[in-house]
Each structure stands twice: as C-alpha cells, then as structure tokens.
C-alpha positions, 0 to 999 in steps of 0.5 A: 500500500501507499499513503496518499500525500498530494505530492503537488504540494511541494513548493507550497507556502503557508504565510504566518497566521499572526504572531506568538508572544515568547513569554518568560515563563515558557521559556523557563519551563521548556528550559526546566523541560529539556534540562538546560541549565545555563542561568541565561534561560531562567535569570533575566538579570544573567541574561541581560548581564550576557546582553540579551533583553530577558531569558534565552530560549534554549536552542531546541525551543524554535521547535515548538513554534515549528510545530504549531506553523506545521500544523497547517500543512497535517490539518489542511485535507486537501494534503491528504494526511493521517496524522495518526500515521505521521512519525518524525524523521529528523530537525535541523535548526539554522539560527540567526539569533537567539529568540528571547522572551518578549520577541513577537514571533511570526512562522511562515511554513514552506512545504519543500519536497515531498516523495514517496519512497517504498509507499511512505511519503517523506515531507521535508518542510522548512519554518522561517521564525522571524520577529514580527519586525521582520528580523530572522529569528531561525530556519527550522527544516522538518522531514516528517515520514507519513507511514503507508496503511497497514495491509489488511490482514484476511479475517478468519472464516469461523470453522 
C-alpha cells in the first residue's frame, strides 16, 4: 500500500497566521523541560548581564513554534494526511539569533519536497521564525515520514 500525500504540494507556502508572544515563563519551563541549565534561560538579570533583553530560549525551543506553523500543512485535507500515521524523521535548526522572551514571533511554513519512497511519503518542510519586525529569528527544516496503511490482514472464516 501507499499513503496518499498530494505530492503537488511541494513548493507550497503557508504565510504566518499572526504572531506568538515568547513569554518568560515558557521559556523557563521548556528550559526546566529539556534540562538546560545555563542561568541565561531562567535569570533575566544573567541574561541581560550576557546582553540579551530577558531569558534565552534554549536552542531546541524554535521547535515548538515549528510545530504549531506545521500544523497547517497535517490539518489542511486537501494534503491528504493521517496524522495518526505521521512519525518524525529528523530537525535541523539554522539560527540567526537567539529568540528571547518578549520577541513577537511570526512562522511562515514552506512545504519543500515531498516523495514517496517504498509507499511512505517523506515531507521535508522548512519554518522561517522571524520577529514580527521582520528580523530572522531561525530556519527550522522538518522531514516528517507519513507511514503507508497497514495491509489488511484476511479475517478468519469461523470453522
């Protein structure tokens, strides 16, 4: 069997649908989350004393913003994915500068490449995290694997 990913979207662009505010808090508790100890994302007094406006958010962090712009390419129908059957394959992150709280965030999601290979499809997707002033914040790039179906296995005939 085969998934049934439109691989006509390649090449699609999905704008921002608005920002999200970076706050604090979220960025202490995904911190707290990953284990990332370094003061600068937990005391904004270190991360101002490392010159940055308030807490850094770990690296990994431009992730979870990823995530939420993805989800316009899984929900949209017309792309034909099963969630369910979504497992992800690799994330590579390019930084332009650390994000922080306070910045407002904007995700514009691009649906890169998409293939079929051994009736899996592998979508590589890239999310441009930039401040709601336009400045790049980073390029989070995807490849999420979308699972074939199941076989159907033949019921029984009762005895």
């Amino acid at each position: 069997m085969t998934v049934t990913v439109d691989e006509s979207f390649a090449g699609r662009v999905y704008p921002s649908t608005g920002t999200t505010l970076v706050t604090a808090d979220t960025v202490r508790a995904f911190a707290r989350a990953v284990r990332a100890a370094h003061p600068s994302h937990h005391d904004a007094d270190a991360a101002r004393a490392a010159g940055h406006a308030d807490v850094v958010a770990p690296p990994t962090f431009a992730v979870t913003l990823a995530q939420a712009a993805e989800q316009q390419f899984v929900a949209d129908p017309a792309a034909g994915i099963d969630f369910s059957r979504v497992v992800h394959g690799e994330e590579q992150f390019t930084h332009h500068r650390p994000i922080v709280a306070g910045d407002e965030v904007a995700a514009e999601l691009h649906v890169d490449r998409v293939r079929v290979v051994r009736g899996n499809a592998m979508v590589t997707t890239r999310v441009e995290l930039s401040r709601a002033d336009g400045t790049a914040l980073s390029t989070v790039v995807s490849m999420l694997v979308v699972r074939a179906p199941e076989p159907a296995t033949p019921t029984e005939a009762p005895a």
